[in-house]
Backbone as a printed PyTorch tensor [residue, N CA C, xyz], in Angstrom:
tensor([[[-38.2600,  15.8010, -31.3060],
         [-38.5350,  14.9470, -30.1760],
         [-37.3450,  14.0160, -29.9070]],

        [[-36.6840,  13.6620, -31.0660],
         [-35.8390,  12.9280, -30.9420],
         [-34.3010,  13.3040, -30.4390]],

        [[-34.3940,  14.1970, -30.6810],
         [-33.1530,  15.5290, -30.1750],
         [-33.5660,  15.5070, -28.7810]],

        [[-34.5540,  16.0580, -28.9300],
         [-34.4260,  16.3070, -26.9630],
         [-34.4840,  15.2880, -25.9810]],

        [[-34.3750,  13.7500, -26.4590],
         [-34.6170,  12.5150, -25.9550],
         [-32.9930,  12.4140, -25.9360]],

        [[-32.4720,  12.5500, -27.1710],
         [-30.8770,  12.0700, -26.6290],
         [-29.9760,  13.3650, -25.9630]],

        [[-30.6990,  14.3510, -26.0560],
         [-29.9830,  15.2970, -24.7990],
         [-30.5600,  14.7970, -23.2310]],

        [[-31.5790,  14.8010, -23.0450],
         [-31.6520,  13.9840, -21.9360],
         [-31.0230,  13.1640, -20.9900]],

        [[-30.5920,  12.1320, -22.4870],
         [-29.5030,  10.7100, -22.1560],
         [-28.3330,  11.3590, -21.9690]],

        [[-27.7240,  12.3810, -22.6980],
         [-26.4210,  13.2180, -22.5360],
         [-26.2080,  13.5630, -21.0420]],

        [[-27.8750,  14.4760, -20.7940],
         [-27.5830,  14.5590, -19.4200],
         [-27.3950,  13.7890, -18.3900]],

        [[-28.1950,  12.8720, -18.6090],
         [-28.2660,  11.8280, -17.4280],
         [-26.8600,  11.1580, -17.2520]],

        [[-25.8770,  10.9290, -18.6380],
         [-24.7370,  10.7900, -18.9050],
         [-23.7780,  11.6840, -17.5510]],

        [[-24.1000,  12.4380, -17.9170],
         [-23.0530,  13.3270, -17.6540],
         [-23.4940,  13.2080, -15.5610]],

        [[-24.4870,  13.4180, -15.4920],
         [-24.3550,  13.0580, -13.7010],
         [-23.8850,  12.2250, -13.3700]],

        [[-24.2090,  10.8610, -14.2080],
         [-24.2240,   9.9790, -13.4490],
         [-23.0270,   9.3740, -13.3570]],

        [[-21.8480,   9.9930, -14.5670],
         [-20.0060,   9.3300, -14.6600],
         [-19.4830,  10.0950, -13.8450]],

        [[-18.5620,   8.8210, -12.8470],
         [-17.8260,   9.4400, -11.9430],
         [-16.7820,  10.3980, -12.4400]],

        [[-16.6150,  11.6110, -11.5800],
         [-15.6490,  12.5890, -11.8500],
         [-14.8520,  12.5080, -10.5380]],

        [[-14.0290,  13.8750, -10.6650],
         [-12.6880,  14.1910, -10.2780],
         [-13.6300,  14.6090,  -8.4260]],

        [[-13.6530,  13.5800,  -7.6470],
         [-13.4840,  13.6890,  -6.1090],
         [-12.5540,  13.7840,  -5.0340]],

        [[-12.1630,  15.4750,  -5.1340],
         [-10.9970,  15.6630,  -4.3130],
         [-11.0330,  14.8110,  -2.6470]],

        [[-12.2610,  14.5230,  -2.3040],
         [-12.0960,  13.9740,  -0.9870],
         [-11.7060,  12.4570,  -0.9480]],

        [[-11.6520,  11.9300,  -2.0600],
         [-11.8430,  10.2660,  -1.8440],
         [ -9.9990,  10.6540,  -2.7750]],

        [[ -9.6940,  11.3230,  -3.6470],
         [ -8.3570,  11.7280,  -3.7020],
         [ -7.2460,  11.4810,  -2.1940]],

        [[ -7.6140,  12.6590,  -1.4600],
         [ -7.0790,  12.9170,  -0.1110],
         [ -6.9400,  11.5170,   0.5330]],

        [[ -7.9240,  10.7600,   0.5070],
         [ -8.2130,   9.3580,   1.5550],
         [ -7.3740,   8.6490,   0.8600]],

        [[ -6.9660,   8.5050,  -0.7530],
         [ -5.9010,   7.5140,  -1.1370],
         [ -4.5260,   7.9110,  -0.8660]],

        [[ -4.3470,   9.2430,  -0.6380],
         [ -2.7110,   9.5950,  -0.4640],
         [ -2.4940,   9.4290,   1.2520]],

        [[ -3.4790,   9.3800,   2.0450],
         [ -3.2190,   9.4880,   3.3720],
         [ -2.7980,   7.4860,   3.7930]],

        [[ -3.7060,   7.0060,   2.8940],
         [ -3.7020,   6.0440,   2.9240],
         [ -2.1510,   5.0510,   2.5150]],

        [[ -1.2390,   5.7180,   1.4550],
         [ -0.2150,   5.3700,   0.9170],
         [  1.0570,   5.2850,   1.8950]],

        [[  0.6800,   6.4950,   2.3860],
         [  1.9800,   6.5510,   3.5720],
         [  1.8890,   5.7180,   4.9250]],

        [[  1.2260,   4.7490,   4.8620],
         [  1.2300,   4.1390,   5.9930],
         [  1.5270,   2.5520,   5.3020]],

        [[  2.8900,   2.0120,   6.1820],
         [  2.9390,   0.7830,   5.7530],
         [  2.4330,  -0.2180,   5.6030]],

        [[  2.1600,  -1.4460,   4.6530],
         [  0.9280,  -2.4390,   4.3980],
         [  2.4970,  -3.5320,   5.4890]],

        [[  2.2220,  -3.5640,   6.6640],
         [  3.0980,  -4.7920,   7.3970],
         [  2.3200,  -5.8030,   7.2530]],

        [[  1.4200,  -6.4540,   6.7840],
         [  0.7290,  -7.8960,   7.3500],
         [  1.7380,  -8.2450,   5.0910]],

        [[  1.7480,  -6.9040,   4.2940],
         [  2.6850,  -7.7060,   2.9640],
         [  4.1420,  -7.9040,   3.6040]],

        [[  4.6700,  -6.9290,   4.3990],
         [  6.4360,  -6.9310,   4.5500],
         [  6.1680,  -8.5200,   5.5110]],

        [[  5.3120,  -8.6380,   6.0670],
         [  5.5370, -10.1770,   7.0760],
         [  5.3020, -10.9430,   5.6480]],

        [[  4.5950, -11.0110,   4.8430],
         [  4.3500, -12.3860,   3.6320],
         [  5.6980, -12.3800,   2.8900]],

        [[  6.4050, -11.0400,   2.8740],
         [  7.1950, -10.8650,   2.1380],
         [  8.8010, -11.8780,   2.8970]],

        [[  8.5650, -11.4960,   3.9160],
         [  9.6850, -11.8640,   4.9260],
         [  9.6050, -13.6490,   5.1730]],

        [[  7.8840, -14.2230,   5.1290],
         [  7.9920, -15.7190,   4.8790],
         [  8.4370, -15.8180,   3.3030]],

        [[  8.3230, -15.3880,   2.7120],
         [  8.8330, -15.7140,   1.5900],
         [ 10.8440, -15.8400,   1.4390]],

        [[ 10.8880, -14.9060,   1.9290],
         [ 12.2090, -14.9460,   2.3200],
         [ 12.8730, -15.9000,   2.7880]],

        [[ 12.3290, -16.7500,   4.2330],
         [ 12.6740, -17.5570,   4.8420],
         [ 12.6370, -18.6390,   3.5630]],

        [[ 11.8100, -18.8500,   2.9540],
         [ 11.2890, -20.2840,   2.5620],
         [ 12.8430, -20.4270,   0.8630]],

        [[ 12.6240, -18.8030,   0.4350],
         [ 13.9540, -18.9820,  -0.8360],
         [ 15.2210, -19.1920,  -0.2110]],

        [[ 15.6660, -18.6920,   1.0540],
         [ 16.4290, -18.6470,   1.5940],
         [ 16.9100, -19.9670,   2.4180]],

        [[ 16.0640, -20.4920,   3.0190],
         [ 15.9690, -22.1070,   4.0040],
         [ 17.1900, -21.2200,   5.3270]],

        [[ 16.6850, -20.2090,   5.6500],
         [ 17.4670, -19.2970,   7.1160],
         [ 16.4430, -18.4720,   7.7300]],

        [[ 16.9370, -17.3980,   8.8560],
         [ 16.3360, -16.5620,   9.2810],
         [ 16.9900, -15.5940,   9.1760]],

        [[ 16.2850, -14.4130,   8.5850],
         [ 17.8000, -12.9530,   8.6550],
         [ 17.4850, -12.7340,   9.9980]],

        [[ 19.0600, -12.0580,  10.0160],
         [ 19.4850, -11.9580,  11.2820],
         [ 19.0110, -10.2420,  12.0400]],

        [[ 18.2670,  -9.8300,  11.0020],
         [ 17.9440,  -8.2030,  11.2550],
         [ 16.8760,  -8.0510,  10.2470]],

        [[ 16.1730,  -6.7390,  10.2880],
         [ 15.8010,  -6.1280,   9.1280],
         [ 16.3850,  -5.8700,   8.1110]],

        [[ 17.7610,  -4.9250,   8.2300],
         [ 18.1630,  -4.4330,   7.3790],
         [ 18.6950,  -5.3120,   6.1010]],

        [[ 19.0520,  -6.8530,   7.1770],
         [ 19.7760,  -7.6720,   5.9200],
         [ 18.2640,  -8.2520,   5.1930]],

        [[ 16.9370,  -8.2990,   5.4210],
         [ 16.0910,  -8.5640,   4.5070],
         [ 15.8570,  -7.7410,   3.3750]],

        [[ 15.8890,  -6.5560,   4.0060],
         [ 15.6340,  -5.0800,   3.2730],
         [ 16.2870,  -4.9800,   2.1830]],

        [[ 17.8110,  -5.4600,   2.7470],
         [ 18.8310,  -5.2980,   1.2400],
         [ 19.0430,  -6.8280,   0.5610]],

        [[ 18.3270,  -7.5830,   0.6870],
         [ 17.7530,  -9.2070,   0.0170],
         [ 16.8590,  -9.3350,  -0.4080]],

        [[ 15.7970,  -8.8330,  -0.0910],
         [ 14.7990,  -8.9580,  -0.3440],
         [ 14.0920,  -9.2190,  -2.0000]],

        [[ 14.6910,  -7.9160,  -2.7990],
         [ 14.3370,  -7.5890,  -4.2240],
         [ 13.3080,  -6.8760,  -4.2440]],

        [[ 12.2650,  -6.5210,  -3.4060],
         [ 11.2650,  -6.1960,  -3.4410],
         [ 10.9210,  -4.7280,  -2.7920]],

        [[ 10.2990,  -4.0470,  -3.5410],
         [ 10.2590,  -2.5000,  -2.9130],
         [  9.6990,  -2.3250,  -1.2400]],

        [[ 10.3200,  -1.7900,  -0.5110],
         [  9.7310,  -1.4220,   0.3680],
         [  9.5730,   0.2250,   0.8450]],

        [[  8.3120,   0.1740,   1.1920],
         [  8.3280,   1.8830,   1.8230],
         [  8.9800,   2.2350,   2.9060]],

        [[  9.4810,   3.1760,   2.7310],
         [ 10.2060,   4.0000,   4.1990],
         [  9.1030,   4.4300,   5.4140]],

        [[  9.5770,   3.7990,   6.5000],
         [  8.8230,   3.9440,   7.2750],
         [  8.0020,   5.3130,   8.3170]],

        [[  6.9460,   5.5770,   8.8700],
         [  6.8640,   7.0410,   8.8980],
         [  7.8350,   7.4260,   9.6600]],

        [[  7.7800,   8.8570,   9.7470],
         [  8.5790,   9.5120,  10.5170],
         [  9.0560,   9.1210,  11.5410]],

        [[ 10.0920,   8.9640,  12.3780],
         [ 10.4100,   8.7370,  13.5580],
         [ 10.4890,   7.3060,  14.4270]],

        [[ 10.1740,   6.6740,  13.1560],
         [  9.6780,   5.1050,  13.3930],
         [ 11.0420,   4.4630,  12.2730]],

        [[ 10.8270,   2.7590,  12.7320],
         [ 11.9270,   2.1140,  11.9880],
         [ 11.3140,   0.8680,  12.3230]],

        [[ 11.7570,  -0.1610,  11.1600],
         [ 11.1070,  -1.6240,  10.6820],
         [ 11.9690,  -2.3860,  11.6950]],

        [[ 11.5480,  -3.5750,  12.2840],
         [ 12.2490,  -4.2570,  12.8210],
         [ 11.9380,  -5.8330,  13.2200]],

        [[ 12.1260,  -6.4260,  13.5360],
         [ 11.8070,  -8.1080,  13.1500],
         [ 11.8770,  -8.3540,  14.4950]],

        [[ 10.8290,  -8.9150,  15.0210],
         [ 10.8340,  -9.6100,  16.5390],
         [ 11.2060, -10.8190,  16.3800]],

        [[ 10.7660, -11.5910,  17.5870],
         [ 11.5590, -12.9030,  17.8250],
         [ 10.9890, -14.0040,  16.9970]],

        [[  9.6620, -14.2230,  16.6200],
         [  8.6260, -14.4700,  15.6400],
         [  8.8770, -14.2540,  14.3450]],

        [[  9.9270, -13.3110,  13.7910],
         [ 10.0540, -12.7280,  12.3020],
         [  8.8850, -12.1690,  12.0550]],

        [[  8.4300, -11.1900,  12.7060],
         [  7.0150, -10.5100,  12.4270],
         [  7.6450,  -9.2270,  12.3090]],

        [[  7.4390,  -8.4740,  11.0520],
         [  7.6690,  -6.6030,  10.9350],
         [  6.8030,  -6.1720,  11.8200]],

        [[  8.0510,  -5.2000,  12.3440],
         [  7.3730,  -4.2440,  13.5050],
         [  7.7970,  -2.7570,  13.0570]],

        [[  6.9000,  -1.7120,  13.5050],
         [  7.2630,  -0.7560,  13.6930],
         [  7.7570,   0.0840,  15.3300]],

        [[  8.9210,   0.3800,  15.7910],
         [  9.0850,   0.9500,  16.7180],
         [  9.6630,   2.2000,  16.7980]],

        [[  9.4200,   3.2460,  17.6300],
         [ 10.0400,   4.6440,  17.4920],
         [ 12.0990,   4.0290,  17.6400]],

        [[ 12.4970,   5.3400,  16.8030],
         [ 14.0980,   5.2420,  16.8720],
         [ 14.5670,   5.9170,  17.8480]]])
């Protein structure tokens, strides 16, 4: 009786731990390639504030920065409006 009580629990074990979900997989990699801009703008006040300036472009934050940034998607490029807000616009 006691055997077949903790196979039971084995089973119930075994449904109920999350496993390997190729669909919620897919949703985190689709999710990666798209840039987090509301961090590159926190990143960019941060900048201003170590710095006490405004860069004069993206690129000179990009290569100041210290901080990883993702490449932007395809066909697109980072760019700083008049605000210092990251933008994405086609190249």
């Amino acid at each position: 009786m006691r055997r077949l009580a903790l196979l039971a629990l084995a089973g119930l074990a075994l449904v109920f731990t999350p496993g390997c979900n190729k669909a919620e997989d897919a949703q985190v990699e689709t999710a990666d390639t798209n840039p987090d801009l509301a961090e590159l703008n926190r990143e960019v006040k941060r900048w201003i504030m170590k710095h006490r300036d405004m860069p004069t472009n993206f690129a000179q934050f990009e290569a100041t920065a210290g901080v990883p940034i993702k490449p932007p998607p395809p066909g697109k490029k980072y760019v700083l409006d008049e605000k210092m807000h990251v933008q994405l616009k086609n190249r």
